[in-house]
N, CA, C and O of each residue as an XYZ file, in Angstrom:
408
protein
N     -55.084     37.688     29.294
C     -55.541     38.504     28.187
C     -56.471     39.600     28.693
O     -57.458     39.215     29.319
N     -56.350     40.540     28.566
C     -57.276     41.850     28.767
C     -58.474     41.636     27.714
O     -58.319     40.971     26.690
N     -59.521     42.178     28.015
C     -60.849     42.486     27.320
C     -61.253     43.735     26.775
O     -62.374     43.856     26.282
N     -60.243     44.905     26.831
C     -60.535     45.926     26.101
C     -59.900     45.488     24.803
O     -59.082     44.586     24.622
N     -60.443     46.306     23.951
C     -60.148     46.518     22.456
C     -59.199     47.284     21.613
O     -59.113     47.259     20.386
N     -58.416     48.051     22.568
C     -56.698     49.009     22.299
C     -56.392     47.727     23.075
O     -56.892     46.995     22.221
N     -56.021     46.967     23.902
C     -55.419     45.680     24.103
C     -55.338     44.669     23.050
O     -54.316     44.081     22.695
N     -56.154     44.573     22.731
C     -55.989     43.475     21.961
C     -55.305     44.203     20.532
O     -54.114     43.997     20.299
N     -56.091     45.020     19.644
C     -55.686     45.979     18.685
C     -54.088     46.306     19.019
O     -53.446     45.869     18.065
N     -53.345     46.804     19.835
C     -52.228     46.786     20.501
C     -51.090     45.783     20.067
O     -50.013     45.952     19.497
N     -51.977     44.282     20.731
C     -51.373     43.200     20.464
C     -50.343     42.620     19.472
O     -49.236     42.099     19.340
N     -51.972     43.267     18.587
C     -52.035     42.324     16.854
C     -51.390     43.131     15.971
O     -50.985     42.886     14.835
N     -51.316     44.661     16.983
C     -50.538     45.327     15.833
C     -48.964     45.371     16.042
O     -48.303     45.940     15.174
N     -48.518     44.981     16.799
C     -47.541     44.836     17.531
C     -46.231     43.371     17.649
O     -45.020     43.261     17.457
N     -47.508     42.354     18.126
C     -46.445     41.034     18.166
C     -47.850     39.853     16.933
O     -48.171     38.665     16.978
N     -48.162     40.713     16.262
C     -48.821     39.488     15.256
C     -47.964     39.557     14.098
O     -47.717     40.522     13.375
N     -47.326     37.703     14.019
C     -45.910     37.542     13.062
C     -44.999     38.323     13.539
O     -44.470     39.220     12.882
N     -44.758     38.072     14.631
C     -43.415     39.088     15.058
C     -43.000     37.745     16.094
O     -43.439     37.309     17.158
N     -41.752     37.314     15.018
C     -41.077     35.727     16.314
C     -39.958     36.698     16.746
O     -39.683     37.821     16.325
N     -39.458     36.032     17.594
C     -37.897     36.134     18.348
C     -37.170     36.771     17.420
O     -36.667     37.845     17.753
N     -36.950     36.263     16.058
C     -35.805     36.434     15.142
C     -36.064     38.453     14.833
O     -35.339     39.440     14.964
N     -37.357     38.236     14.431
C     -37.808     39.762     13.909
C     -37.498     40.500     14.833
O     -36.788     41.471     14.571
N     -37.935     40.267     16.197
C     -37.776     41.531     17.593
C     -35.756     41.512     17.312
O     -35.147     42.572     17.166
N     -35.254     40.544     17.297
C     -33.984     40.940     17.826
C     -33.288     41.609     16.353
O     -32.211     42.169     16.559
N     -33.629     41.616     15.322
C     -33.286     42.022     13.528
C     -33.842     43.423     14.193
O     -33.190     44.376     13.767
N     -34.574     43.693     14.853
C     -34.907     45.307     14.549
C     -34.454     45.784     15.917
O     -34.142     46.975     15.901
N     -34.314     45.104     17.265
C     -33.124     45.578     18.066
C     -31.849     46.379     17.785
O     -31.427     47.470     18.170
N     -31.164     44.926     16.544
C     -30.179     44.997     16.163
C     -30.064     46.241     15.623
O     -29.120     46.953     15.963
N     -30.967     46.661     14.745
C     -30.985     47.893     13.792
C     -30.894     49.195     14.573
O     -30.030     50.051     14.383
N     -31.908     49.263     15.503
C     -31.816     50.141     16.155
C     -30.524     50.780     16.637
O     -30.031     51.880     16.387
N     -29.970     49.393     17.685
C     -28.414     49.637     18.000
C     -27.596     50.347     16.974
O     -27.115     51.415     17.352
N     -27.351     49.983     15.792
C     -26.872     50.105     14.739
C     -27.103     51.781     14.302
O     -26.229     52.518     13.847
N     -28.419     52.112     14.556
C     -28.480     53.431     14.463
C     -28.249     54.598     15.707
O     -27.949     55.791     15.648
N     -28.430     54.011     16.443
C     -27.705     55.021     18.032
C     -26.109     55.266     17.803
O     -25.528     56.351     17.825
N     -25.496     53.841     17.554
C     -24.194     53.892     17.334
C     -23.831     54.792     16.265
O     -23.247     55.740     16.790
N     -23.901     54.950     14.980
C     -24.159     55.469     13.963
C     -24.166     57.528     14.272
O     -23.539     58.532     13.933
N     -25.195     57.162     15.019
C     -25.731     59.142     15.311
C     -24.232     59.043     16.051
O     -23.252     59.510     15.471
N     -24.094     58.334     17.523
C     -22.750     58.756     18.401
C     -21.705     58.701     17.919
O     -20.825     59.407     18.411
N     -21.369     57.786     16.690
C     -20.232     58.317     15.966
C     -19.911     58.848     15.202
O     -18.751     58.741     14.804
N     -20.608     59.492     14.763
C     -20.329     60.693     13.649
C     -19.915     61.503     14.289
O     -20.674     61.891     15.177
N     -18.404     62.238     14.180
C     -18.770     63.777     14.561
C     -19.109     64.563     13.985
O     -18.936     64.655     12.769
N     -19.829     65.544     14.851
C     -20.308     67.242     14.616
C     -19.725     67.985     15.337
O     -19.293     67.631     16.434
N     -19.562     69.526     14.706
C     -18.675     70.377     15.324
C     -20.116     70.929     16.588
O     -21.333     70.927     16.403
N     -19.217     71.391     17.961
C     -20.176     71.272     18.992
C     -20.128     72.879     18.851
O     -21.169     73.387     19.267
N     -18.920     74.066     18.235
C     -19.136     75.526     18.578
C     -19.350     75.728     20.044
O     -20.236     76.463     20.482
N     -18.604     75.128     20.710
C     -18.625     75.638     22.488
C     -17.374     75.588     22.936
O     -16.607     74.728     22.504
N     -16.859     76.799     24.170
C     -16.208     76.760     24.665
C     -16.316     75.961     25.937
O     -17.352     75.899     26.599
N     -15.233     75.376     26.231
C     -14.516     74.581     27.416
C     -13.487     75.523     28.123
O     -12.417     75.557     27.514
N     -13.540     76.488     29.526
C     -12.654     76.835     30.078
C     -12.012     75.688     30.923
O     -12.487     74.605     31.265
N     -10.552     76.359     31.204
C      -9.838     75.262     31.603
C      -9.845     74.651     33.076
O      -9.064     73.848     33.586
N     -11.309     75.469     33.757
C     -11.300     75.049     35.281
C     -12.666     74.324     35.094
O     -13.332     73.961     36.063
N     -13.081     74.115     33.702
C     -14.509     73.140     33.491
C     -13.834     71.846     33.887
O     -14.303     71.291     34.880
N     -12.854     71.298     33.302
C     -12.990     70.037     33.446
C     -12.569     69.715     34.667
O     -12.980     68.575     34.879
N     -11.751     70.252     35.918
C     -11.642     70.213     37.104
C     -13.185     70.235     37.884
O     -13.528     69.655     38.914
N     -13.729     70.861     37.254
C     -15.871     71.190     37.960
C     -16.129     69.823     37.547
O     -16.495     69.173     38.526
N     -16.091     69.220     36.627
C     -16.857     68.031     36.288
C     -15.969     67.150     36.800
O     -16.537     66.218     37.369
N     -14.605     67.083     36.814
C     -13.492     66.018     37.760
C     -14.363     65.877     39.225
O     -14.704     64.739     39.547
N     -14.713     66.977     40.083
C     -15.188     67.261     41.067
C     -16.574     66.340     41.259
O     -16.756     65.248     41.797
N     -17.364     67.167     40.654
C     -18.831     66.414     40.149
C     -18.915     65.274     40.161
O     -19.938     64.801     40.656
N     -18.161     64.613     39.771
C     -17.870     63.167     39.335
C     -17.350     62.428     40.422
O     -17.749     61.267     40.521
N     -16.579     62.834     41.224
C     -15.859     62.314     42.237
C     -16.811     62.668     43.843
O     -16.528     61.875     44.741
N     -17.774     63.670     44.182
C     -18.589     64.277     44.721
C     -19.564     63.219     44.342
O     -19.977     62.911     45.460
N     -20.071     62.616     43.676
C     -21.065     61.317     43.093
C     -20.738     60.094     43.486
O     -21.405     59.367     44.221
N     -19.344     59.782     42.822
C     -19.477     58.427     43.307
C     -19.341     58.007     44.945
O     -19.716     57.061     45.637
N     -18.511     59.386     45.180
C     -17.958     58.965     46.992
C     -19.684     58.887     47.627
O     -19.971     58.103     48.532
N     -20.720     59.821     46.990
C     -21.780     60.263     47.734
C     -22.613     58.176     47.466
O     -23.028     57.414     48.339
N     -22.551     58.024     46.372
C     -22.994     56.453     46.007
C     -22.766     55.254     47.246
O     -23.388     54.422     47.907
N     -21.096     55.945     46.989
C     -20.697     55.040     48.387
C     -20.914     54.737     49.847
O     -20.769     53.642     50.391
N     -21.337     56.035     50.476
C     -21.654     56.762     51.342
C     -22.915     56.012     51.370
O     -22.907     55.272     52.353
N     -23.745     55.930     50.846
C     -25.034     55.381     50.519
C     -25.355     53.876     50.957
O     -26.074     53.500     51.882
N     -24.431     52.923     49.798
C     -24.324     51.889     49.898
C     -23.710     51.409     51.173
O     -24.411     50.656     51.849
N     -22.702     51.668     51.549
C     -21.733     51.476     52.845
C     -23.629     51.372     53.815
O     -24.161     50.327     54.189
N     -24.134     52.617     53.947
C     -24.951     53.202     55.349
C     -25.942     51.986     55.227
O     -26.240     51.351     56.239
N     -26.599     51.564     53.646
C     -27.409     50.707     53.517
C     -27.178     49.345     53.994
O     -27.878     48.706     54.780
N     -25.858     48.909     53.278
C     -25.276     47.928     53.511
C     -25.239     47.534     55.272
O     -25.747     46.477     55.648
N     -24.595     48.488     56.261
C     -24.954     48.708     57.790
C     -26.042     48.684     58.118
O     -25.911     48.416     59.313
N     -27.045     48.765     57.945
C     -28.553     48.566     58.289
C     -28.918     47.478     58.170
O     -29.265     46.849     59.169
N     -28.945     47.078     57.277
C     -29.087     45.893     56.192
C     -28.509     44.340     57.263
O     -29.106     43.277     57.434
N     -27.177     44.790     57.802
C     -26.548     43.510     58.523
C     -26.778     43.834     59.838
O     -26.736     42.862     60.592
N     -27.033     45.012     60.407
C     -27.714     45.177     61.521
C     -28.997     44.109     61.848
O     -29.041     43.321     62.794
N     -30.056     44.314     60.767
C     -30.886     44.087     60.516
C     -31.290     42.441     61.343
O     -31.796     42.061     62.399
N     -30.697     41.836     60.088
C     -30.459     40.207     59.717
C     -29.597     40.053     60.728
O     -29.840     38.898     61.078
N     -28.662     40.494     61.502
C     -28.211     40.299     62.801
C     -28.889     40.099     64.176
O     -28.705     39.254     65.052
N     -29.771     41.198     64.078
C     -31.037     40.875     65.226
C     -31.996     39.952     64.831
O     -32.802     39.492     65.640
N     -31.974     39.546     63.300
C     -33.062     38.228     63.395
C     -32.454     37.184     63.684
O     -33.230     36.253     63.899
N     -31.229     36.894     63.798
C     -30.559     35.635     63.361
C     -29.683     35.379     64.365
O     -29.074     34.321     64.206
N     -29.400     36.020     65.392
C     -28.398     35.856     66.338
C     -28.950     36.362     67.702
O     -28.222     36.967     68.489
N     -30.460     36.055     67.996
C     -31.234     36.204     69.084
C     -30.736     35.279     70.160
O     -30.864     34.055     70.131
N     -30.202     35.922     71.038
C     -30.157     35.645     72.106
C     -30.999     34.418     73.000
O     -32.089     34.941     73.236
N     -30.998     33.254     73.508
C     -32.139     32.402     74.427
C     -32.227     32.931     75.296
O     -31.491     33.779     75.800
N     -33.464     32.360     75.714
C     -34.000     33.020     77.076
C     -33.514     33.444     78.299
O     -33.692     34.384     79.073
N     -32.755     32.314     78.207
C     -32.206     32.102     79.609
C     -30.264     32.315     79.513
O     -29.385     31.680     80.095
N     -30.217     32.876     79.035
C     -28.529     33.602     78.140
C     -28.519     35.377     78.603
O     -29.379     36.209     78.317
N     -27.847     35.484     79.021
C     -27.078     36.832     79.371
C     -26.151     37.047     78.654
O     -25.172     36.314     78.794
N     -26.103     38.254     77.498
C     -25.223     39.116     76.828
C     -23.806     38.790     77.524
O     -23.877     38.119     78.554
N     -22.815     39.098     77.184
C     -21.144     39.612     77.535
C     -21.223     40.468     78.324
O     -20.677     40.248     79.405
N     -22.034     41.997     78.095
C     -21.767     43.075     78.915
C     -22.913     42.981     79.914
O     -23.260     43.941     80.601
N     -23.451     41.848     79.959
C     -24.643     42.221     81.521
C     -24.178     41.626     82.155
O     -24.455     41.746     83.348
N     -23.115     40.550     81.696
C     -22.173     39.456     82.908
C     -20.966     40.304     83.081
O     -20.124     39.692     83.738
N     -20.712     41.079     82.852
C     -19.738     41.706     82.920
C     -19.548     43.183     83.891
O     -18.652     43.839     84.422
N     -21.160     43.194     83.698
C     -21.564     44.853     84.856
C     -21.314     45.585     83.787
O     -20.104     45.772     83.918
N     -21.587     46.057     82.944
C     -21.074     46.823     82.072
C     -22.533     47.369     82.046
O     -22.832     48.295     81.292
């Protein structure tokens, strides 16, 4: 519990008589009204040329490959990583390529 007084005031104005049932009844509502605005249509008055949606095809495809690119490099580090903790060599053990002259 905090000891300032917008904390507590906060609280009481907030979750006093407010169970489970009430938070998720006015969740619900909420949802209910997002959905509501996004489905209505309205006329938007904008043009779309026909090499827009090829720019945003692009955009879109320029994103996820770049996501991937990302994850993949992370993912490689990542098992690099946990590879050098976990597959340490003993003391007295020589690598493949130092028995090898390499």
């Amino acid at each position: 519990m905090s000891t300032n007084s917008f904390g507590r005031t906060h609280r009481m104005l907030f979750t006093s008589g407010c169970t489970q049932a009430h938070r998720n009844v006015g969740r619900a509502l909420l949802l209910a009204l997002v959905a509501g605005i996004v489905a209505v249509p309205s006329n938007a008055y904008a043009y779309m040329d026909p090499g827009t949606g090829s720019m945003i095809y692009q955009t879109l495809l320029a994103l996820l490959l770049g996501v991937g690119l990302l994850f993949h490099g992370l993912r490689t580090k990542i098992r690099a990583v946990l590879h050098r903790l976990f597959h340490r060599n003993p003391a007295g053990i020589e690598s493949r390529d130092a028995q090898s002259g390499k």
